[in-house]
C-alpha positions in Angstrom: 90.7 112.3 128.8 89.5 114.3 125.6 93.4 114.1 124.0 92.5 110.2 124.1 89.4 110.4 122.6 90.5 110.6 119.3 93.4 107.9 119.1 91.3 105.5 120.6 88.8 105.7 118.1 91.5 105.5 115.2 92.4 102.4 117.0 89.1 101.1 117.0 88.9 101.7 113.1 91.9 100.1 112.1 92.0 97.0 114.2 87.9 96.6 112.7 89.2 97.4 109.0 92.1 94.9 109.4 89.2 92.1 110.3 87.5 92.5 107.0 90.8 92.2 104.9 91.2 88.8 103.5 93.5 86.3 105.2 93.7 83.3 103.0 93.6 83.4 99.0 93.1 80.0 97.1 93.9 79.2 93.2 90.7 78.1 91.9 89.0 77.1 88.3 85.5 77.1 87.1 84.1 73.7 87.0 82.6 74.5 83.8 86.3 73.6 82.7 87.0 77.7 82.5 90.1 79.4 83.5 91.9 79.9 86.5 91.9 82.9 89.0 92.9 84.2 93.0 89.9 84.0 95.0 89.6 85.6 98.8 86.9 83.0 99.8 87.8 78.8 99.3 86.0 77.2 96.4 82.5 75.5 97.2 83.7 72.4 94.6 80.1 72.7 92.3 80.9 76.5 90.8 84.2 76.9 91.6 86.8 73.6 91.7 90.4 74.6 93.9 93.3 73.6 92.5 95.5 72.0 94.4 94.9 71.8 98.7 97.2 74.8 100.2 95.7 78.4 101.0 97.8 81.5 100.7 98.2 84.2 102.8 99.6 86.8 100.3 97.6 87.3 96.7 100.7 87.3 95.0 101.7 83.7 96.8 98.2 82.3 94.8 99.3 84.4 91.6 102.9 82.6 91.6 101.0 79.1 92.4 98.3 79.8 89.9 101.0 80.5 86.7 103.0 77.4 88.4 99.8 75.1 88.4 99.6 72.4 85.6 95.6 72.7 85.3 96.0 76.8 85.0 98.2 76.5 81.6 96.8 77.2 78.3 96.9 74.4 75.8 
């Protein structure tokens, strides 16, 4: 019972880390008219507008959708 001890508490710590790892990332803008950025948590729409309506599960999936967003280019 002792052997076990040990990998159940490593279990225990890594399903718990894997909770607090963000699952969604959104493209958003500052309303202020600022630039663009990834965000883990979605946009409230007074601080922080979203751009466009789909979440993304990777951070680089909201980087390739922020450069490809028409609001996110420089004028």
């Amino acid at each position: 019972m002792r052997k076990l001890l040990p990998y159940a508490t490593i279990a225990i710590l890594i399903s718990a880390t894997s909770a607090f790892a963000a699952s969604h990332y959104y493209v958003a803008q500052k309303a202020a008219g600022g630039g663009c950025s990834v965000v883990a948590k979605k946009p409230d729409g007074k601080a922080e507008m979203m751009i466009g309506t789909a979440s993304y599960k990777t951070h680089s999936a909201a980087e390739a959708a922020l450069k490809a967003a028409a609001e996110c280019k420089k004028t």
